[in-house]
C-alpha positions as CSV (number, residue, x, y, z in Angstrom):
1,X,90.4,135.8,99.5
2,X,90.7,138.1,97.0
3,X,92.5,141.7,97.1
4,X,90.4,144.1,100.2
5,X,88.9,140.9,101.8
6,X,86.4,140.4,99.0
7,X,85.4,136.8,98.7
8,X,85.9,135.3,94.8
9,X,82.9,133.9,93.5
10,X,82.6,132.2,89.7
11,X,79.3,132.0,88.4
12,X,78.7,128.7,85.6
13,X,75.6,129.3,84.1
14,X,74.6,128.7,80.4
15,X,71.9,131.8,80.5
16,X,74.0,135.2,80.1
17,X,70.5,136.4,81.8
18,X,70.9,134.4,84.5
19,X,74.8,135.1,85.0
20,X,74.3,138.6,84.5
21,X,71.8,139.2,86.9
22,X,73.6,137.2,89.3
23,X,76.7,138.7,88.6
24,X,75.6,142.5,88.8
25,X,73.4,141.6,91.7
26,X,76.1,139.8,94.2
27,X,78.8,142.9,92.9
28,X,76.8,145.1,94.6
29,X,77.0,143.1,97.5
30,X,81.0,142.9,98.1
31,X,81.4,139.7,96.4
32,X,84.1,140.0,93.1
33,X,82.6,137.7,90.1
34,X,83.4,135.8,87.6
35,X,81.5,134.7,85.3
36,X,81.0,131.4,82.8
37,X,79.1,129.8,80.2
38,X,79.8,125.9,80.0
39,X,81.8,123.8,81.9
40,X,84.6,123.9,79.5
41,X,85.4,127.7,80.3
42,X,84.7,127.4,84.0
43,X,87.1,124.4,84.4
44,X,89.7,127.0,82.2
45,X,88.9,129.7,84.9
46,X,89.1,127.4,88.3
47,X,92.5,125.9,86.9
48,X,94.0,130.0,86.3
49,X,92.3,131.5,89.4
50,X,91.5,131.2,93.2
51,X,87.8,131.3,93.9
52,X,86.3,130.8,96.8
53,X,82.8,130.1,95.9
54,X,81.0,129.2,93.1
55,X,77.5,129.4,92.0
56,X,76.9,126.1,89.4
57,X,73.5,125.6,87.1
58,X,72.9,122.0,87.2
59,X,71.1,121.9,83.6
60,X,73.6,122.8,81.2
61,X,74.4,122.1,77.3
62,X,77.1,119.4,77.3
63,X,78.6,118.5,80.1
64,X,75.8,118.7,83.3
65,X,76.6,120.6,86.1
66,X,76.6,117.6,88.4
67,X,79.3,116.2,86.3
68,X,81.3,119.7,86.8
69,X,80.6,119.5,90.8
70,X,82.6,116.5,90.7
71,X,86.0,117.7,88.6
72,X,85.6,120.6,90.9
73,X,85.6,119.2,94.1
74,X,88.8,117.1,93.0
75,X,90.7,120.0,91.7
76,X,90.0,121.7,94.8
77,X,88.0,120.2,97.5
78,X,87.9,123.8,99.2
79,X,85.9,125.5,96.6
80,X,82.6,126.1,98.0
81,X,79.8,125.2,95.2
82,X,76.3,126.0,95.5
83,X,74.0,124.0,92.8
84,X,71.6,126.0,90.7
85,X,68.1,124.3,89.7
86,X,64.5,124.2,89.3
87,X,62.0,123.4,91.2
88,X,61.6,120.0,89.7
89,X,65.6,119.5,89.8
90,X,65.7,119.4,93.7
91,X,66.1,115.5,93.8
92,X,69.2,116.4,91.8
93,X,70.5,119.2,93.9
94,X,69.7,116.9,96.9
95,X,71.9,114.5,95.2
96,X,74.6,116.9,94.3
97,X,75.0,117.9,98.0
98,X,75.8,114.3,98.3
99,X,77.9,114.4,96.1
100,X,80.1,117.6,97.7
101,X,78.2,120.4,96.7
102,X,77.6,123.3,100.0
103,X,74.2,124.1,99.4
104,X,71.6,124.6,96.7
105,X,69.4,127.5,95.3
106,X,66.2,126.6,93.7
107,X,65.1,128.6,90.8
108,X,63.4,131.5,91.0
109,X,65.2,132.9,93.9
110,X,65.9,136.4,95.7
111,X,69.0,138.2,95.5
112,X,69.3,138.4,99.5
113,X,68.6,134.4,99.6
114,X,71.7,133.6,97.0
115,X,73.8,135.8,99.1
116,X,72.8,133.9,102.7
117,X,73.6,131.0,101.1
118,X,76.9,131.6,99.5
119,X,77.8,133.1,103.0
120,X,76.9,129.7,104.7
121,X,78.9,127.9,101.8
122,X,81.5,130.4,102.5
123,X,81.5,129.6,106.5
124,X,81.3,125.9,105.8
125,X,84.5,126.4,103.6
126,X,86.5,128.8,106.2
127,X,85.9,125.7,109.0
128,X,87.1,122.8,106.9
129,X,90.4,125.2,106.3
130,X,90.1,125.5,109.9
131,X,89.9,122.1,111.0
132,X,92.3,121.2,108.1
133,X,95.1,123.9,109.7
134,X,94.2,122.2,112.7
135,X,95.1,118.8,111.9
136,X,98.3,119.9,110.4
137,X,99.3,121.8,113.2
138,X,98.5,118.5,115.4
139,X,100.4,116.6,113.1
140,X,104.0,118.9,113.6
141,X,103.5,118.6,117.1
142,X,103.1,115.2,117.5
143,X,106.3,114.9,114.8
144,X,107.8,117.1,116.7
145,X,107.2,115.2,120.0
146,X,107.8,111.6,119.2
147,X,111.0,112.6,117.1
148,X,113.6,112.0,119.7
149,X,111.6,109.3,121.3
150,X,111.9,107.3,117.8
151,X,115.6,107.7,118.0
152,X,115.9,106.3,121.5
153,X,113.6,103.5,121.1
154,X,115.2,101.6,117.8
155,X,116.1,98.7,119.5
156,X,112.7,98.1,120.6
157,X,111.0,97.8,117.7
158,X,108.0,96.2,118.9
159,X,107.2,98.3,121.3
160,X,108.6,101.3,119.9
161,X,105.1,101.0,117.5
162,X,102.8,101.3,120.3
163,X,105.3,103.4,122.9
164,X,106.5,106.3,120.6
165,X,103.2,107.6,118.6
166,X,102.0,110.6,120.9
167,X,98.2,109.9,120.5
168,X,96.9,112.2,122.9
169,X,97.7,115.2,125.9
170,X,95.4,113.1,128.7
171,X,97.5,110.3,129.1
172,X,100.9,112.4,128.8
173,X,99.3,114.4,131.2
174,X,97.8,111.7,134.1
175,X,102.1,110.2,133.3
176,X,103.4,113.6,134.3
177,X,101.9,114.0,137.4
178,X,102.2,110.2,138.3
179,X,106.0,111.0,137.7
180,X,106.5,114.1,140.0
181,X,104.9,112.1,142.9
182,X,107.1,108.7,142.6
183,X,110.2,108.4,140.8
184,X,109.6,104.7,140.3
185,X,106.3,105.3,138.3
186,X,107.9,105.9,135.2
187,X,110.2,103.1,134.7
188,X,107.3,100.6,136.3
189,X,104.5,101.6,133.9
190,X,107.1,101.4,130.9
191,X,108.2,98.1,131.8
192,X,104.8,96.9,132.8
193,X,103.7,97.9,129.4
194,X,106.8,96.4,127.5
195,X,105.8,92.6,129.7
196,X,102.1,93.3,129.0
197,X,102.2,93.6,125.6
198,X,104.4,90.5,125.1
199,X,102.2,88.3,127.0
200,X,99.3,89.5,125.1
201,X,101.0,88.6,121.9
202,X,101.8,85.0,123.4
203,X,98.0,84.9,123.8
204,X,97.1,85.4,120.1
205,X,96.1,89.2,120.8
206,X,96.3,92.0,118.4
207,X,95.0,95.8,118.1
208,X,92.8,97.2,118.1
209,X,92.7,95.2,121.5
210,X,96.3,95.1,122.4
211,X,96.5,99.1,122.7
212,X,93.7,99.2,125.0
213,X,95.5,96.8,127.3
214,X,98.7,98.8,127.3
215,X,96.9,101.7,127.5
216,X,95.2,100.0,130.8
217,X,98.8,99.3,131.9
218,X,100.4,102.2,131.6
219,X,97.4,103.7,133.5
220,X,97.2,101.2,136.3
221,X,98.0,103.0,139.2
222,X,96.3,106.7,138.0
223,X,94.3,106.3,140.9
224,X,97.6,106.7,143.3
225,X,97.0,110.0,142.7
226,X,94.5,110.5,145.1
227,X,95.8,108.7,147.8
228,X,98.0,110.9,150.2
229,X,101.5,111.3,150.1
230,X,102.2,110.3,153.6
231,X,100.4,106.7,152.3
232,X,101.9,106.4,149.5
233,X,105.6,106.7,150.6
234,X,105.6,105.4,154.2
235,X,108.6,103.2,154.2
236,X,107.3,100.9,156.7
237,X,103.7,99.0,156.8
238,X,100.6,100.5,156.1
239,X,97.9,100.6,159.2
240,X,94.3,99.3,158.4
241,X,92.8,102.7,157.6
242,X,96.0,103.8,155.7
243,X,95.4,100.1,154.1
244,X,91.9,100.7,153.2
245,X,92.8,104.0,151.3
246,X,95.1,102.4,149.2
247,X,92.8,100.0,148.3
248,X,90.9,102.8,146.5
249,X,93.0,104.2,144.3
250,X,91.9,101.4,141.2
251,X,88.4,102.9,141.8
252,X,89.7,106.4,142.2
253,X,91.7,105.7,138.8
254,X,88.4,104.6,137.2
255,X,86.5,107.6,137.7
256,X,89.0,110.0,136.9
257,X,89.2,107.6,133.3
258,X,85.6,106.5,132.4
259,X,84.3,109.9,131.2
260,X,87.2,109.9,128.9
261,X,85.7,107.8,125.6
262,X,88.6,106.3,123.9
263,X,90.0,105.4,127.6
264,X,86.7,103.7,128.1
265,X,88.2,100.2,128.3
266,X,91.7,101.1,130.2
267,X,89.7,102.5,132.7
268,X,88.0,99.1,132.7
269,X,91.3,97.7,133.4
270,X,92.6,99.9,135.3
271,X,89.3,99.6,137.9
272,X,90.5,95.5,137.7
273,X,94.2,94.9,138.3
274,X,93.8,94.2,141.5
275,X,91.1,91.6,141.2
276,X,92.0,87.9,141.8
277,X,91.1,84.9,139.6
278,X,89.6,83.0,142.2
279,X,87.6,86.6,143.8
280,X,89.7,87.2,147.0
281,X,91.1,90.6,145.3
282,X,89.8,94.2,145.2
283,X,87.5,96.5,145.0
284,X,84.4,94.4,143.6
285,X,86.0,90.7,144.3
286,X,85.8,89.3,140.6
287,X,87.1,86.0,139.9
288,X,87.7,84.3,136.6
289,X,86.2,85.5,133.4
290,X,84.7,88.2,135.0
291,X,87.9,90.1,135.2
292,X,89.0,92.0,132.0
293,X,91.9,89.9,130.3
294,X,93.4,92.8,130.1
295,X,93.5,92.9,134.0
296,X,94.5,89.4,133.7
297,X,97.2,90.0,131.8
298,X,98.5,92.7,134.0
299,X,98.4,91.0,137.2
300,X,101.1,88.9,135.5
301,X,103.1,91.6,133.8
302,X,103.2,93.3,137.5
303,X,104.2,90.8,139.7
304,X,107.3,90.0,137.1
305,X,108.5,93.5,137.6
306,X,107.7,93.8,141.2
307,X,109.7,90.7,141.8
308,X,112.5,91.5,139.5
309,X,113.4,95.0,140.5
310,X,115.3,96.2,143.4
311,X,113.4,97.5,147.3
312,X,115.2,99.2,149.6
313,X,114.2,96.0,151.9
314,X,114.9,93.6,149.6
315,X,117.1,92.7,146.2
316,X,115.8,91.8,143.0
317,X,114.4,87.9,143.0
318,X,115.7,85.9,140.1
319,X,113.5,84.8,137.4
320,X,113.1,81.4,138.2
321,X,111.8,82.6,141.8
322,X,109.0,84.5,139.6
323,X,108.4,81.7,137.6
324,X,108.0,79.5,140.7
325,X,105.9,82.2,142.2
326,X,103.4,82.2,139.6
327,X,103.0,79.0,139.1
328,X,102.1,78.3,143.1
329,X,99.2,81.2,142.7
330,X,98.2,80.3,139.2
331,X,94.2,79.2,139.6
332,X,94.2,81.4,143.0
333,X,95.8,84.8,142.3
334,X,96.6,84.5,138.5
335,X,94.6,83.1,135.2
336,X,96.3,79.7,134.5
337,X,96.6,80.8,130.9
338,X,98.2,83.6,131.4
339,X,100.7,82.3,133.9
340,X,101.3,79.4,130.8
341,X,101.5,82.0,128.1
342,X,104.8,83.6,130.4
343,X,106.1,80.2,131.0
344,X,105.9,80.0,127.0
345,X,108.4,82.6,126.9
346,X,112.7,81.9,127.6
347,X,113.4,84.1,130.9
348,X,116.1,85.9,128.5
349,X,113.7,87.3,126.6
350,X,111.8,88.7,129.9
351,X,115.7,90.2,131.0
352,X,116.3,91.4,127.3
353,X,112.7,93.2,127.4
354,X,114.0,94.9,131.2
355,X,117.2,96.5,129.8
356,X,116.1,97.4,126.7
357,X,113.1,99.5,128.4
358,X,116.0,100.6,130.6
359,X,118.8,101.5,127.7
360,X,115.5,103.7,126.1
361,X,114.8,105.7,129.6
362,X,118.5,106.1,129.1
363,X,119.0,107.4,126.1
364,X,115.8,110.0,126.7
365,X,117.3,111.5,129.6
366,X,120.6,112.0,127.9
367,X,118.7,113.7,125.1
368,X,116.8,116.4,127.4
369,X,113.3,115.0,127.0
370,X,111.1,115.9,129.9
371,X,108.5,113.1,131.5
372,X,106.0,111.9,130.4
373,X,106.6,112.1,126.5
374,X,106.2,108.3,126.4
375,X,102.8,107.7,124.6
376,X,101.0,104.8,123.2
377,X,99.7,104.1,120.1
378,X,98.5,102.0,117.2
């Protein structure tokens, strides 16, 4: 903006009629003008000043105004430029808006109609520097979240692509308050996500696909949230109706998730884990094909880390226990494919993938970073 909050316009107009009139009229209005005559002066003037606006004939000698429109808009795609033409011209103009131009004024027109529109041209170009602050102000804090995390997660490299890009404050958000309830959530979903996303890659899966699942994994137990506290920390075994609430919380975690749009197909998952291939699981009783794979997947990924970490009534099984375990339930409680894609896969790696999820949690504690600043990504 120019000096006293006047709003710069330039004027590129081949009649000095036409450019004084304009110019004398939109003065008297607040605006400051400048004026020119061809294209060659006006792109002299937009290169030396700082306009806001301008007001461009579309007939000219020489070089056509349309042909200006577009040198302007790449020197500086903020300038706001409103097309001047006849009646006949407004194809053209029509064309020219395509082409970046804010608006056009058909010849003859009214002082108070030139104004309106340079002050909807103006408006138009005061959002895109909004929207454009915006995005750069997104962009520092999403740098400045995901910094430290980068740091902590080089040994993953993998994972640290999908684990490390802050994407989003819902799914920080649902994570934070997962974590205050349970001290186990956070290193459960992170390993969950880590197993997840290599089985998926044993099955030939890649993104955009392969985020949704690990966004559906990280998410898988949202619904806990809902499910009282007395439930879902009772040392000892659940009663039926204590049972039966617990057996809502995938459907709970659905509707908190399905109004969300880009969590549209975690929630899918996330309404699914607990589904059995062969139909005996919960909350709708889908079997086979029927279940998301990415539920599929999961179901897997799960029961590794459930059998591989420590309870306070049992210790950690080994991994060939998990391997025997899935294959006895794989037709029954697991997709045989996916149970053959983990069996594709040296029990090293699965141990590797555990402690270096582990070393990162680490290494972001010792670093100060609060919960839930784990985020997925593409």
């Amino acid at each position: 903006m120019a000096a006293e909050g006047r709003a710069r316009v330039l004027v590129i107009d081949d009649e000095q009629s036409v450019r004084e009139m304009i110019s004398e009229g939109l003065t008297s209005l607040g605006w400051e003008v400048a004026t020119a005559a061809d294209a060659e002066q006006a792109r002299r003037l937009v290169a030396r000043g700082v306009f806001e606006c301008a007001i461009c004939d579309i007939a000219m000698p020489g070089e056509q105004g349309t042909e200006l429109l577009e040198w302007m808009r790449r020197y500086d795609p903020l300038l706001a430029v409103v097309m001047l033409t006849g009646l006949r011209d407004a194809p053209t103009a029509v064309a020219a808006m395509r082409a970046g131009a804010s608006d056009y004024v058909c010849k003859p027109f009214s002082l108070p109609e030139m104004d309106a529109r340079l002050r909807e041209a103006l408006d138009k170009r005061r959002l895109r520097i909004e929207n454009q602050r915006y995005r750069e102000h997104l962009e520092e804090l999403v740098e400045a979240r995901t910094r430290k995390v980068l740091e902590a997660m080089e040994e993953i490299a993998t994972l640290n692509r999908e684990l490390t890009r802050a994407y989003d404050n819902t799914l920080s958000a649902l994570m934070i308050a997962l974590e205050h309830r349970d001290n186990e959530t956070q290193g459960h979903s992170l390993r969950v996500v880590a197993y997840t996303d290599r089985l998926a890659r044993e099955m030939g899966i890649r993104d955009p696909e392969l985020t949704e699942i690990k966004r559906g994994a990280m998410l898988h137990d949202v619904g806990k949230i809902g499910v009282r506290d007395a439930v879902l920390r009772k040392p000892g075994p659940l009663d039926p109706e204590e049972i039966e609430q617990m057996h809502q919380h995938p459907r709970w975690g659905w509707e908190m998730l399905r109004g969300i749009e880009f969590l549209a197909v975690p929630a899918e998952i996330v309404l699914s884990h607990q589904e059995n291939w062969d139909g005996s699981g919960y909350p709708r009783g889908l079997q086979r094909e029927e279940i998301p794979i990415g539920a599929r997947i999961f179901a897997v990924a799960d029961t590794l880390d459930a059998m591989t970490s420590h309870r306070p009534y049992r210790n950690a099984g080994t991994m060939e226990q998990v391997r025997g375990e899935l294959l006895r339930c794989a037709g029954s409680q697991f997709d045989p494919r996916v149970v053959e894609a983990f069996l594709a896969v040296e029990p090293e790696e699965w141990w590797a993938l555990r402690a270096a999820v582990q070393r990162a949690m680490g290494a972001r504690e010792d670093a100060g970073i609060p919960p839930g600043l784990f985020s997925l990504g593409r």
